[in-house]
Gaussian input, Z-matrix of N, CA and C with variables (Angstrom, degrees):
# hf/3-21g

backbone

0 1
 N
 C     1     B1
 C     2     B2     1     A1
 N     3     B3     2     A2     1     D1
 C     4     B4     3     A3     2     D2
 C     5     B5     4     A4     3     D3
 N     6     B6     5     A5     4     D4
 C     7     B7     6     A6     5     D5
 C     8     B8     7     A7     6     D6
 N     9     B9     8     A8     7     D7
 C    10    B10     9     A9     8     D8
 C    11    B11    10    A10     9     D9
 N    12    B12    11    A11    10    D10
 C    13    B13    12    A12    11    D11
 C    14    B14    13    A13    12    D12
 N    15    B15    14    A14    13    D13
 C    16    B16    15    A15    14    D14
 C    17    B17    16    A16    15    D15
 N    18    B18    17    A17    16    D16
 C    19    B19    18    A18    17    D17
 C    20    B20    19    A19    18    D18
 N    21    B21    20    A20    19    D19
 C    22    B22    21    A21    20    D20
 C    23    B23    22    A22    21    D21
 N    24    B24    23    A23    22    D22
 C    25    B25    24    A24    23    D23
 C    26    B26    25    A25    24    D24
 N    27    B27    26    A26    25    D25
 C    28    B28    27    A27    26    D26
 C    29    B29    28    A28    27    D27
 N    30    B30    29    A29    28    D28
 C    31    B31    30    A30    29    D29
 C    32    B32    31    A31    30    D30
 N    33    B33    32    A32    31    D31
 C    34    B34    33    A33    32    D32
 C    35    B35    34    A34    33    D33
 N    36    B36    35    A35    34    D34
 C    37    B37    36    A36    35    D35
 C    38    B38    37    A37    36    D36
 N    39    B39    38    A38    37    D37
 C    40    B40    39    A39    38    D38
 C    41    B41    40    A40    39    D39
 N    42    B42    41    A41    40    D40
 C    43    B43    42    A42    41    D41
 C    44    B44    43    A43    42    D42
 N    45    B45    44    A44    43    D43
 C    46    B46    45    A45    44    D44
 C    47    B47    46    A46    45    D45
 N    48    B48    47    A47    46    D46
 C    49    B49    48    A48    47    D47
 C    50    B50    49    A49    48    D48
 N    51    B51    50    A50    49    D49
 C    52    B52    51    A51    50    D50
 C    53    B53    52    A52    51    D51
 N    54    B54    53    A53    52    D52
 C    55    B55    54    A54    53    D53
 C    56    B56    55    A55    54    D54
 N    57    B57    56    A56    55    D55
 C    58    B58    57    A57    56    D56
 C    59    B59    58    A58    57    D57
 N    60    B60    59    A59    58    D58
 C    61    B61    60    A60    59    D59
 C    62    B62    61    A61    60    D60
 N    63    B63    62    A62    61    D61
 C    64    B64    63    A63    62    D62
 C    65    B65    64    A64    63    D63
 N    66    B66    65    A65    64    D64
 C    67    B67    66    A66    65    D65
 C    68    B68    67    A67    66    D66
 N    69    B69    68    A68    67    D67
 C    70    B70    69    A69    68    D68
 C    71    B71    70    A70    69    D69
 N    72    B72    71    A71    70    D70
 C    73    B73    72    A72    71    D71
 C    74    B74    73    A73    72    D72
 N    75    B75    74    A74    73    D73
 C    76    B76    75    A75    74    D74
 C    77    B77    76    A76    75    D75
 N    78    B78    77    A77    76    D76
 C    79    B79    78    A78    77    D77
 C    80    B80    79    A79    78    D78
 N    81    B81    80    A80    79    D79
 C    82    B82    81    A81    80    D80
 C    83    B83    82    A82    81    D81
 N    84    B84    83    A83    82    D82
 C    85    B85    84    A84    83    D83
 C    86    B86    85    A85    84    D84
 N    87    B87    86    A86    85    D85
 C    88    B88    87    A87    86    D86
 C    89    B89    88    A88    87    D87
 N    90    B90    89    A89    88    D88
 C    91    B91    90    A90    89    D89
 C    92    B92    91    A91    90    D90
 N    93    B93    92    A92    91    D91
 C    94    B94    93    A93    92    D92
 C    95    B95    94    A94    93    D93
 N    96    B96    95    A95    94    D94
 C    97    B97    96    A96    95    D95
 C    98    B98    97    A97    96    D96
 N    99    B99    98    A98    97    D97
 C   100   B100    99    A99    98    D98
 C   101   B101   100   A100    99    D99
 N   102   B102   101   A101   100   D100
 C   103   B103   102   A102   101   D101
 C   104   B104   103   A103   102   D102
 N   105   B105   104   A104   103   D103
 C   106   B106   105   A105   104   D104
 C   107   B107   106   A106   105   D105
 N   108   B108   107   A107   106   D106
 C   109   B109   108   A108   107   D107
 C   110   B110   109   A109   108   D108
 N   111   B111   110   A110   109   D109
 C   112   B112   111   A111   110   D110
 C   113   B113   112   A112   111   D111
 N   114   B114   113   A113   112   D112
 C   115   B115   114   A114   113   D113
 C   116   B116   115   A115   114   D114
 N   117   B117   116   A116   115   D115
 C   118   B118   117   A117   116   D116
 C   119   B119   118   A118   117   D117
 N   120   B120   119   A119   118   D118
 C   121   B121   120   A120   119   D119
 C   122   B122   121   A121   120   D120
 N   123   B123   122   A122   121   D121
 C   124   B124   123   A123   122   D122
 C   125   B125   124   A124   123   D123
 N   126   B126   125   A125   124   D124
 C   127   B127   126   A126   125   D125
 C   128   B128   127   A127   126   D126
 N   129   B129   128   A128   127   D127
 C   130   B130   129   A129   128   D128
 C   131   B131   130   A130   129   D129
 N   132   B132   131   A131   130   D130
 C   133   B133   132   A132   131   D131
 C   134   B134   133   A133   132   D132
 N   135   B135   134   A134   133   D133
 C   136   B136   135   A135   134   D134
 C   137   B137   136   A136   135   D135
 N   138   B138   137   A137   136   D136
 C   139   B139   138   A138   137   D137
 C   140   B140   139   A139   138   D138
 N   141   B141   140   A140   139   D139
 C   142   B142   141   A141   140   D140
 C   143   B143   142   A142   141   D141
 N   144   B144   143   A143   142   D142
 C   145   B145   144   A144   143   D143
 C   146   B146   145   A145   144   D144
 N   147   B147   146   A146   145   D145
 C   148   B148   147   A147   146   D146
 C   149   B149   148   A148   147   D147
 N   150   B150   149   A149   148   D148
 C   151   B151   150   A150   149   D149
 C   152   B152   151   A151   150   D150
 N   153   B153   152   A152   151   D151
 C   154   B154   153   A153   152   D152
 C   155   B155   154   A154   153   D153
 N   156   B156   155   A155   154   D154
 C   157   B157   156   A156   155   D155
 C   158   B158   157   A157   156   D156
 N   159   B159   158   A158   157   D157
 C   160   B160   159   A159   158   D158
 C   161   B161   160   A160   159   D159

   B1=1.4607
   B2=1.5220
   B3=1.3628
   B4=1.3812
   B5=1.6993
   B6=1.4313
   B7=1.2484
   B8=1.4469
   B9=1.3390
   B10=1.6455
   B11=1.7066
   B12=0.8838
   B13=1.9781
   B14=1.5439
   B15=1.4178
   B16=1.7114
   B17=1.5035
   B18=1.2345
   B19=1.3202
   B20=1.3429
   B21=1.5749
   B22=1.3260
   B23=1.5110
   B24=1.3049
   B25=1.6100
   B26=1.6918
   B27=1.2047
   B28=1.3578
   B29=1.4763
   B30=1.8072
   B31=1.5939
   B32=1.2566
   B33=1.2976
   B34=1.7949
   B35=1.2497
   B36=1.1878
   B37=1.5100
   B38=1.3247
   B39=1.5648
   B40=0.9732
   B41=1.8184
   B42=1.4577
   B43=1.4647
   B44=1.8661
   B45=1.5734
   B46=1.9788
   B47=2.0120
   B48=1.2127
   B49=1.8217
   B50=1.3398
   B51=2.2080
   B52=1.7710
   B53=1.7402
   B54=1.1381
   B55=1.8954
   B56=1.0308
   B57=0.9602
   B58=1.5187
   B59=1.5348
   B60=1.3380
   B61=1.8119
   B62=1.4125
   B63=1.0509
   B64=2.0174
   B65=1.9240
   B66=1.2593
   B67=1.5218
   B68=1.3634
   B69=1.1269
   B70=1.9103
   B71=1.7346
   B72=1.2687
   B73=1.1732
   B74=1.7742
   B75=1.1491
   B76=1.5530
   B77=1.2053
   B78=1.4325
   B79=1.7289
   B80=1.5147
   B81=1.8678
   B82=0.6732
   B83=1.9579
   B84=1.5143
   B85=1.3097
   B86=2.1118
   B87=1.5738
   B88=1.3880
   B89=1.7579
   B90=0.7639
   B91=1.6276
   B92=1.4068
   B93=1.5524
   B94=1.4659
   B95=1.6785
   B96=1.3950
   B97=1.5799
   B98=1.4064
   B99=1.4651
   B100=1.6922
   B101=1.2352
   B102=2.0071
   B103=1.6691
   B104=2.2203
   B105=1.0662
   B106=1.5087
   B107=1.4068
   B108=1.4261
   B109=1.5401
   B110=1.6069
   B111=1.7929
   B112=1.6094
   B113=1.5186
   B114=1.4662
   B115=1.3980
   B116=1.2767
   B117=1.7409
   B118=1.5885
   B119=1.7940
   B120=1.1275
   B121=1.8011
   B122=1.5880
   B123=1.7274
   B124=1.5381
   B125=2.0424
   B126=1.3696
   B127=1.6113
   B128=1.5250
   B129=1.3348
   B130=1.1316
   B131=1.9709
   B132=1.0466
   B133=1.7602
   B134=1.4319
   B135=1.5146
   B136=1.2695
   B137=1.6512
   B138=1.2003
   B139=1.6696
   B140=1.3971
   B141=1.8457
   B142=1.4298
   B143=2.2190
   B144=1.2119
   B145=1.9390
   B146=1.6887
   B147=1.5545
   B148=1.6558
   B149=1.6347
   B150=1.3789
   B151=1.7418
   B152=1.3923
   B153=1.7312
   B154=1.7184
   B155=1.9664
   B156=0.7213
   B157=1.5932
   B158=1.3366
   B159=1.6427
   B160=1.6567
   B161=1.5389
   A1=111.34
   A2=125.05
   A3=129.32
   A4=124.04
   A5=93.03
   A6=120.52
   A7=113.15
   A8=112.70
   A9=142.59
   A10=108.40
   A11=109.07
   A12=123.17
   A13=93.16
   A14=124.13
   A15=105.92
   A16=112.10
   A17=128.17
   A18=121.00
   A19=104.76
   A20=110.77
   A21=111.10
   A22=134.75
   A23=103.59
   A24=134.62
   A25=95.31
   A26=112.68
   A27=120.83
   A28=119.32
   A29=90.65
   A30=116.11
   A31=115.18
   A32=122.10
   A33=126.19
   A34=101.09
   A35=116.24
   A36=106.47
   A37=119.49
   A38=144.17
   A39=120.95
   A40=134.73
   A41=101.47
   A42=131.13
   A43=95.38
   A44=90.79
   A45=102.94
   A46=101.87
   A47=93.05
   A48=113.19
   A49=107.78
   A50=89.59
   A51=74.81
   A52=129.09
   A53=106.63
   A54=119.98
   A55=98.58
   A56=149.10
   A57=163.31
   A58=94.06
   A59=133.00
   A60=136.00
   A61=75.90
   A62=136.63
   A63=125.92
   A64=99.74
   A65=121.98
   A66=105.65
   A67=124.77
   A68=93.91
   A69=111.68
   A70=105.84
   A71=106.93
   A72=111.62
   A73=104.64
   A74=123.18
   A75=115.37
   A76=122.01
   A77=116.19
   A78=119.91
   A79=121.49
   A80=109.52
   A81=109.14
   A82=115.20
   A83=115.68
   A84=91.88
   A85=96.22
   A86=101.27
   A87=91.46
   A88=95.91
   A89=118.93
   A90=111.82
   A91=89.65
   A92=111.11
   A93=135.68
   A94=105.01
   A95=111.77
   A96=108.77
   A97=123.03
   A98=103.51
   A99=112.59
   A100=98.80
   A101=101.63
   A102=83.92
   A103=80.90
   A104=88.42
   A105=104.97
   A106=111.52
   A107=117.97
   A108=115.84
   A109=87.45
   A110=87.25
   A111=109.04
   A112=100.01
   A113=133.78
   A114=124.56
   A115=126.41
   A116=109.32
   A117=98.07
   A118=88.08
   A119=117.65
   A120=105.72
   A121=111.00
   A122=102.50
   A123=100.47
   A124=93.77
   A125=98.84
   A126=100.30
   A127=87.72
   A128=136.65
   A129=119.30
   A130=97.69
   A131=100.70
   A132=119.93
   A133=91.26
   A134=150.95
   A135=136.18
   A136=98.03
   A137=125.77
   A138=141.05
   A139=142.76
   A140=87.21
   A141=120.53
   A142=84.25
   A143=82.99
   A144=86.27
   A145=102.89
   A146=91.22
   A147=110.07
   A148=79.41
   A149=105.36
   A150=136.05
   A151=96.21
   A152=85.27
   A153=117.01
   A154=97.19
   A155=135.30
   A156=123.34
   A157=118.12
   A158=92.44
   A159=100.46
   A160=100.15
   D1=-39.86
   D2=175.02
   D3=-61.84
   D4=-38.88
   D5=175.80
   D6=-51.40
   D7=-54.54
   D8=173.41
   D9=-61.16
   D10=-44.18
   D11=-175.00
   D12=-74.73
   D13=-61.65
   D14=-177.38
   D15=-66.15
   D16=-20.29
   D17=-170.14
   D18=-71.63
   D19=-52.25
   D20=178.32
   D21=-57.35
   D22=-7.70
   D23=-164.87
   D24=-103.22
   D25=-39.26
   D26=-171.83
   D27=-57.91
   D28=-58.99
   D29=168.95
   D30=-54.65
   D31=-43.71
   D32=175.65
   D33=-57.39
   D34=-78.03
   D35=-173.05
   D36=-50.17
   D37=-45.58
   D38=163.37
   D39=-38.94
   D40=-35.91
   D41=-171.58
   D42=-54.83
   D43=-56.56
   D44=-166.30
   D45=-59.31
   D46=-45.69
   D47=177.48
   D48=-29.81
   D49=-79.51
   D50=-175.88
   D51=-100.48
   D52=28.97
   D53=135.27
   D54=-65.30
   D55=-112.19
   D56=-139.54
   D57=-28.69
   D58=-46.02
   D59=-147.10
   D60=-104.02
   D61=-62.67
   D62=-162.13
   D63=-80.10
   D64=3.83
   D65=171.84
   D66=-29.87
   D67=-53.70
   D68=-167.44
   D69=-62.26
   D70=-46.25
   D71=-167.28
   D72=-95.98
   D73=-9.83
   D74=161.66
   D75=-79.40
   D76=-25.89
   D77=-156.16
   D78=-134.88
   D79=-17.85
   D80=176.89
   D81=-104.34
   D82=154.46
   D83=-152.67
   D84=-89.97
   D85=151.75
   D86=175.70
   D87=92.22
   D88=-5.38
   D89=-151.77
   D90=-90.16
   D91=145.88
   D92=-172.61
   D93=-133.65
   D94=137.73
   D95=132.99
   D96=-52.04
   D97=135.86
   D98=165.05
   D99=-53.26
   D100=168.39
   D101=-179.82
   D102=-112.21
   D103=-173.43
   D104=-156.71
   D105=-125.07
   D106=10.73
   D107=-170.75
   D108=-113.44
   D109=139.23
   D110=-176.59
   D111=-72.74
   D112=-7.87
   D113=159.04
   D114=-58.36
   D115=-29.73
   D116=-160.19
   D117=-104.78
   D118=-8.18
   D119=178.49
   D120=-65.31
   D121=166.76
   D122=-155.12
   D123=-88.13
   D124=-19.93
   D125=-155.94
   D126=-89.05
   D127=6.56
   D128=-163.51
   D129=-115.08
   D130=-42.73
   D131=171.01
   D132=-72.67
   D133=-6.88
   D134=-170.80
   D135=-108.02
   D136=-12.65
   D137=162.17
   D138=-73.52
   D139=-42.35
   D140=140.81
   D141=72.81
   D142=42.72
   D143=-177.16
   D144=-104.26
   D145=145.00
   D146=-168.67
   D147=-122.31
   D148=157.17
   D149=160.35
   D150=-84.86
   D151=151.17
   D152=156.27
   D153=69.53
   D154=11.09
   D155=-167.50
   D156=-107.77
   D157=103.31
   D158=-165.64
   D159=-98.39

């Protein structure tokens, strides 16, 4: 029975989680994820840094 009560507790909370992270983009109109690549950020193109370059 305990076993059963956290699982179900488990799943909820995950459930509330990822609502909570897609809000913007479920409800609000127009709404996007940020994007997440260190190419398109401003501080990262403002460094102008490449990998591996010895």
């Amino acid at each position: 029975m305990q076993t059963m009560l956290v699982l179900i507790l488990t799943v909820v909370f995950l459930l509330v989680a990822i609502i909570a992270m897609a809000f913007k983009v479920l409800f609000v109109k127009g709404g996007k994820f940020p994007e997440g690549h260190a190419h398109d950020l401003a501080r990262m193109s403002e460094k102008k840094r490449t990998s591996n370059n010895h």
